[in-house]
N, C-alpha and C positions, 0 to 999 in steps of 0.2 A: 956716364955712370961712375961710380968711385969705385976703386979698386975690390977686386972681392977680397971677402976678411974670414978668415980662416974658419974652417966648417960651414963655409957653403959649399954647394956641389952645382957650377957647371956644366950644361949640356948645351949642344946645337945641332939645328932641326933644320933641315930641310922643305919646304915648304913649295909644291912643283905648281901648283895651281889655290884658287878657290878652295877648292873642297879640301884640300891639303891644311888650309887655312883653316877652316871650318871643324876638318876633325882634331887641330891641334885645338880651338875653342873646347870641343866635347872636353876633351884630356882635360883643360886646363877648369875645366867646372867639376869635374869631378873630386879636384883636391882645394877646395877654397869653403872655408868656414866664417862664420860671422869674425868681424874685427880684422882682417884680413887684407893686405894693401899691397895690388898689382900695381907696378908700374914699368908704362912701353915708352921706350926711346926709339929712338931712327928718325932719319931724313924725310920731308915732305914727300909724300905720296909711297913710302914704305910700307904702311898696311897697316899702320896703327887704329885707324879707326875702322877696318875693316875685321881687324881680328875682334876688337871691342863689340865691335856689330852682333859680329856671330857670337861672343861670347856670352851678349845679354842676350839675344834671341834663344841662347841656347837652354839658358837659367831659369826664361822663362815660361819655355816649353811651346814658343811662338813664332814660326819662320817669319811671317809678314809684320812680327811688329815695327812699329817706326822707332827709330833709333837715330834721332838725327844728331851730328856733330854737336859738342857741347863747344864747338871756340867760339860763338857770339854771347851764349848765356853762362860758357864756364863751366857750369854745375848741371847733370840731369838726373834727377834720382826716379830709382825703379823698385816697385814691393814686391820682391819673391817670395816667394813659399819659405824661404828659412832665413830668409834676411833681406835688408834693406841694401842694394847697391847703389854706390851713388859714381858717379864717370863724369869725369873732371876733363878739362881739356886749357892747358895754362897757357897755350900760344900768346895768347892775347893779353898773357898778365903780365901785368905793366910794375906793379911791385908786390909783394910779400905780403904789404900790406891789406890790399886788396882780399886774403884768403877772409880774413875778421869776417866783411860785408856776408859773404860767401855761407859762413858756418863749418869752415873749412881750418881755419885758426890750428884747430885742434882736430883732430878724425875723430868721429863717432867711435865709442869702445865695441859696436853690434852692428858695426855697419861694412860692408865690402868697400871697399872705394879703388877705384880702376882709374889711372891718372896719367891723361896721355902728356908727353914734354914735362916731366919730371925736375929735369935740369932748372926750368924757369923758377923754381920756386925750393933751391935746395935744403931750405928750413925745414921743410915738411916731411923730409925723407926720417920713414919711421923703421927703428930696429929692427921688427920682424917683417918682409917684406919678400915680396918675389917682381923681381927683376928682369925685363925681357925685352932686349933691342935685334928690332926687324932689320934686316939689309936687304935691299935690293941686288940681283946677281945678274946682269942684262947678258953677259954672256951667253946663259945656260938658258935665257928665256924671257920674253916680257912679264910672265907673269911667278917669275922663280923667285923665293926668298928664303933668307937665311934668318932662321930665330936664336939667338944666345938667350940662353934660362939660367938666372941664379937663382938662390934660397938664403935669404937671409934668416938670423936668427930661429925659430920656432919652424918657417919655412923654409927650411935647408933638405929635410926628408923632404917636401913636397917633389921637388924636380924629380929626384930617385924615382918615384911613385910612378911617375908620368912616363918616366922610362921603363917601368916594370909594367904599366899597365898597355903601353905600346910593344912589349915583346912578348905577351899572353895575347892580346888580340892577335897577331901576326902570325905565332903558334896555333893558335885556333882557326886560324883562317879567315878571318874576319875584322881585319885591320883597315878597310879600304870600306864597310860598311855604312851606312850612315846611322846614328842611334839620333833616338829621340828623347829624352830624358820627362821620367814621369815623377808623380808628386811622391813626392817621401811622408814616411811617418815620423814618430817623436822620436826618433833615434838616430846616431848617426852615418844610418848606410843612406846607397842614393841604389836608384835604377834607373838603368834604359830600357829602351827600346830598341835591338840593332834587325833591321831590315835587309836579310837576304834576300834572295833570288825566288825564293818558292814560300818562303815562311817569314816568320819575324821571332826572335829570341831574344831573352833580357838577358843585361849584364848586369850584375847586384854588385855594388861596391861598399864592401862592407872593413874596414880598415881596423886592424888589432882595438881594440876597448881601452882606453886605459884605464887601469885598475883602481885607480885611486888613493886616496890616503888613508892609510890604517883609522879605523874609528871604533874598532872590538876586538878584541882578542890578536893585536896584530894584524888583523882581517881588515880589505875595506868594503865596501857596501857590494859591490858586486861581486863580490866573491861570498860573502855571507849569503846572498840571495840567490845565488847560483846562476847570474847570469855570462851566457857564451860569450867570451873575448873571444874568440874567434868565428872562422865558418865551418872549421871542424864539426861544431856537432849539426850546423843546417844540411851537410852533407851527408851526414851518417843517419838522423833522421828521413830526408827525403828520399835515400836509397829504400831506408826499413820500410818507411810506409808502402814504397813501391812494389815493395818483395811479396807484402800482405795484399794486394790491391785496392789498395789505395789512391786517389789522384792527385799524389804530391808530383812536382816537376819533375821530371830528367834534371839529374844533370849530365851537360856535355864536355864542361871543361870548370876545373878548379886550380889556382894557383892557391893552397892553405896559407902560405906565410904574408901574402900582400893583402889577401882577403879579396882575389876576385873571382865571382862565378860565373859560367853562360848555364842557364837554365832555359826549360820548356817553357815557350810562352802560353799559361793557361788562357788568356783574355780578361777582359774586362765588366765583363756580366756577372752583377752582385745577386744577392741572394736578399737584399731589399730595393724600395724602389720608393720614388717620389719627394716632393719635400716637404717637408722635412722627410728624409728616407723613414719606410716604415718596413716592417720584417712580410716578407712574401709567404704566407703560411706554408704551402707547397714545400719551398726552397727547406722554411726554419723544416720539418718534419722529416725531410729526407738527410739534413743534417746532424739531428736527432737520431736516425737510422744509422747515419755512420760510427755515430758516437758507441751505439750500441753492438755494433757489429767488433771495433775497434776494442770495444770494453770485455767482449765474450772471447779474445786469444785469451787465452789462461797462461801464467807465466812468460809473459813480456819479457826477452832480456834485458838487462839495464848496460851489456856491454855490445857498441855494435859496432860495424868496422867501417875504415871512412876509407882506405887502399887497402889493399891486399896486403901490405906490413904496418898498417895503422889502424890502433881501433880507439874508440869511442866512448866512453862512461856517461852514462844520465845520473847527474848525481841526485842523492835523495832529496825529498822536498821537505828538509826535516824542521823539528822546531823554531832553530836558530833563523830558518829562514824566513817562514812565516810571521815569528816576530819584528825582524828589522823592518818587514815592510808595512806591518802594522803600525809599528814605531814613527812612521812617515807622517801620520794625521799630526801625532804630538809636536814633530818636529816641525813640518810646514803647514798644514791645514790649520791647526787652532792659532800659531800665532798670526798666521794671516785676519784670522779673524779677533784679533785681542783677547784668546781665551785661553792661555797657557794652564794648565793645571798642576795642581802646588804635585808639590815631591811625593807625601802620601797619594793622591790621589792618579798620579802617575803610577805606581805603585801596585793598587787593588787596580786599576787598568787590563796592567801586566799578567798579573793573577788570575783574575777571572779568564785572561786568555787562554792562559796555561788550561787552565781547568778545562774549556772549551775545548783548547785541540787535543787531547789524551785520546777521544774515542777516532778524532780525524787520524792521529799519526798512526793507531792503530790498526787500519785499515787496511788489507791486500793494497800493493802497488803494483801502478799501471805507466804507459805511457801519458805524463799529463803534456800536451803540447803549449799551454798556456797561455796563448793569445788565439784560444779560437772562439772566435767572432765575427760579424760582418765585416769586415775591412778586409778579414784574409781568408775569406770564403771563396770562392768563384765557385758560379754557375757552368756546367758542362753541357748544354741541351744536346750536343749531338751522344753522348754516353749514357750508360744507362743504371737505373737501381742509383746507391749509394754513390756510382762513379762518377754522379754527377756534381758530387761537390767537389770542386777543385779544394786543397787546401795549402797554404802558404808561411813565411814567419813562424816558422816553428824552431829556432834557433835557441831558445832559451827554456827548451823542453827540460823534463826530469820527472824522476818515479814518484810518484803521489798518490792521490783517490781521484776515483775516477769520477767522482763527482763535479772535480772542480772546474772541465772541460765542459762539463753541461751548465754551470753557474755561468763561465764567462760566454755561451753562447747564448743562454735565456734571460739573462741579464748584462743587454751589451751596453757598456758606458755610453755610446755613440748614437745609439739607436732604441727608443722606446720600443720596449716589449711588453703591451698590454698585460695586465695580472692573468687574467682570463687565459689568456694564451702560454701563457708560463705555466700554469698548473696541468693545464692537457698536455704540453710538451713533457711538460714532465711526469704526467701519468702514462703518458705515450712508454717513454724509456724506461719506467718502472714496470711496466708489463712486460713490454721484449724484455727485458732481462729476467723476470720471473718466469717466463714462458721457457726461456734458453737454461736460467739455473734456478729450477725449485726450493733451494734453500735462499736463493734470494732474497734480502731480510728489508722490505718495501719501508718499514717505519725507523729502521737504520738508517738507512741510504738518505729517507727526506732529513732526518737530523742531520746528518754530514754535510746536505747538499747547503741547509741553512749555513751551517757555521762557514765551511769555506765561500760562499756567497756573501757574509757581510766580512770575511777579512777579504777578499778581493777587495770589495766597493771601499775599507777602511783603506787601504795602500789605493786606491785609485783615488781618493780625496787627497791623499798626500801629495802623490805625481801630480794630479792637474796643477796642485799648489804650488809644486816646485820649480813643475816645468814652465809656468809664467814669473813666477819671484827668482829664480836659478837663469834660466833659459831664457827670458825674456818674449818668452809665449803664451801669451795671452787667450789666445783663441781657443784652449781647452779648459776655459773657465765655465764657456757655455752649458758643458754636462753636467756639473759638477749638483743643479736640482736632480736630475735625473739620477744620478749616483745616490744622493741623498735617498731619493724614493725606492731603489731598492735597497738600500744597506737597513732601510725601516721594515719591509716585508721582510729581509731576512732577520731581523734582531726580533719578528712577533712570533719563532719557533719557541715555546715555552722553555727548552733547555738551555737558552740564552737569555732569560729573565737575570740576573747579573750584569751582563754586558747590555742590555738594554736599559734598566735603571742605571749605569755607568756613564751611556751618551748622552741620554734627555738630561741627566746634569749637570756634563760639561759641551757637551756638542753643539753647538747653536747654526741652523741650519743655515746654507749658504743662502748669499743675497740671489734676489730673486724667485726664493722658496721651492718646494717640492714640485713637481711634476713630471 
């Protein structure tokens, strides 16, 4: 390997067996993002293809996958859940040239690439890079090794990490566990699975946000939008809701500054079922129940504590917000579809929004937790009443209408929710609240619930758009009919007559059409 070049950071790992190997994989999957280029040096039968082994089984969530040696074919690529790995194996390369045939020339800008004998081919050593030679230590054991980790360029923090994420398990007691790593959402935390002795608990790795580039007011998008850079407020939220009872996780262990958590494992019993999943009425009603039960604390704090010397702010869900993510259609949904809208018409867009959310921003504020929907529901059948909804991803919570929590559960992007079933759910929670508060105002609440229902579905056309033309994720383009069909029920509330003659003439519905 070449010399290390200033601001990398160095470490070496001890490695006493297998499974030493194996939880150095877990670590080293938790810090690798698309574009990303591992490469192991060391002596024949040093472990290079043993850690590569575990490291793809680990990525993709498969002990028994096959994983055979790439030195006779070179190249073997694998589809993960958030990227394409490809595992190179150069023993056998005979020159440089060779990489051309390969597809190799050049590294995919979205692709991991894991590249055992590095040396053979030193053209290809790319600037940002993580660096890592196995040695054998026959002294201390047949099966002891010694791991050197550098960080080159972009991955110079990653080694840190690894080291901060093995002295939080250690601390917690749970360093020697085995995790299993489960599929992630469009964001960039991961979780495991770590298997104790009596139970099993996640570890969510959810790494600082970065903030982005100013694009308003000095602001960048996530901070106009109010979403959590850190785990502070998933911890401040999941104490609250526990304090109310609620069935948010435990938490058992938090490290705030690296961003790692051990939480209660709720399980994996969803509150839809089949496929395509559809909504388990049972499940959606007693969901609905908690909403209302949640929506009847009067005076919610907006400040809550995350330690005993640290507290918490949910900040408001105020204009600024709701527009930047309405703003999202303009910016990636229409031009995806070749329909950008001139300056004016951007303009009266704007406008009728503003008009639109005046009676929304005016509303009591509550906790909105803002991604509650099937994905981060769990089923509790051993608990009872409302306790049986687990709830999850509440990280990017803030004060809002409480409407907007029953929009993103009776209109899930992911999951059709029959019309039929939307209106009784939501005559369902408009009676418990009028039952619990008599001034309850039933033909308010359905206005509010409209208008925050098609500005969700507006920012959900934007994200899917982003996150395949940005992200190079394609696979949430699937919704994107099903978004369309309710961002249409909710623009037929007659108070949104403006905003409805505004998208039939510039909106043109996604390919594939409504359903």
């Amino acid at each position: 390997m070449e010399p290390v070049r200033p601001g990398s950071t160095p470490i070496t790992l001890t490695l006493a067996d297998e499974e030493a190997t194996h939880r150095f994989a877990a670590d080293l999957a938790t810090t690798l993002d698309p574009g990303d280029v591992v490469m192991l040096s060391g002596d024949l039968g040093a472990g290079k293809t043993t850690l590569a082994r575990a490291l793809i089984r680990h990525l993709a969530d498969d002990p028994e996958l096959d994983v055979p040696s790439p030195t006779f074919t070179l190249v073997q690529s694998y589809e993960m859940a958030r990227f394409t790995l490809m595992h190179a194996d150069f023993y056998r390369l005979q020159s440089e040239d060779d990489l051309a045939e390969l597809g190799l020339a050049e590294i995919p800008s979205d692709a991991v690439v894991l590249i055992e004998w590095p040396d053979r081919a030193p053209g290809l050593v790319a600037e940002d890079r993580l660096e890592i030679e196995l040695r054998l230590r026959p002294d201390d054991g047949p099966d002891v090794r010694v791991a050197h980790v550098v960080g080159h360029g972009r991955l110079a923090g990653r080694v840190e990490r690894i080291l901060h994420l093995r002295r939080f398990l250690e601390k917690a007691g749970v360093a020697d566990a085995r995790r299993e790593r489960l599929a992630g959402d469009a964001s960039a935390r991961s979780y495991e699975r770590v298997a104790l002795a009596d139970r099993t608990i996640l570890l969510m790795n959810a790494p600082r946000r970065p903030d982005g580039p100013p694009i308003r007011y000095g602001r960048s998008y996530s901070a106009i939008a109010h979403l959590a850079e850190d785990v502070r407020a998933f911890v401040a939220v999941a104490d609250a809701l526990r304090t109310l009872g609620f069935s948010a996780p435990e938490v058992y262990a938090a490290d705030l500054a690296e961003g790692f958590v051990l939480v209660e494992d709720l399980g994996d019993e969803k509150v839809v079922a089949g496929d395509p999943p559809a909504p388990i009425e049972e499940r959606y009603r007693t969901a609905v129940d908690l909403l209302v039960a949640l929506h009847g604390h009067m005076l919610l704090p907006a400040e809550l504590p995350v330690t005993p010397q640290l507290t918490y702010r949910l900040p408001d869900y105020d204009l600024d917000a709701f527009l930047i993510e309405i703003e999202l259609l303009l910016d990636w949904y229409l031009p995806r579809l070749a329909a950008v809208p001139s300056t004016p018409a951007r303009s009266a867009f704007l406008s009728f929004w503003r008009d639109a959310l005046k009676p929304v921003l005016a509303q009591p504020s509550t906790w909105v937790l803002r991604d509650f929907h099937s994905p981060n529901l769990i089923w509790l059948p051993e608990r009872s009443g409302i306790a049986r909804v687990g709830v999850i991803d509440f990280q990017d919570a803030v004060m809002g209408p409480a409407a907007y929590d029953l929009a993103s559960l009776l209109q899930d992007a992911r999951v059709t929710v029959p019309e039929e079933l939307e209106i009784e759910l939501l005559g369902r929670y408009a009676k418990a609240r009028r039952a619990n508060e008599p001034a309850f105002d039933v033909g308010q609440f359905a206005r509010i619930y409209a208008t925050v229902a098609a500005q969700r579905a507006t920012k959900i056309l934007g994200i899917f758009a982003r996150l395949e033309k940005r992200d190079g994720k394609p696979q949430y383009l699937r919704h994107m009919p099903r978004v369309m069909t309710y961002l249409q029920r909710a623009l037929a509330h007659p108070s949104l007559a403006p905003l409805k003659a505004w998208y039939g003439a510039y909106v043109p519905p996604p390919p594939g059409g409504a359903r």
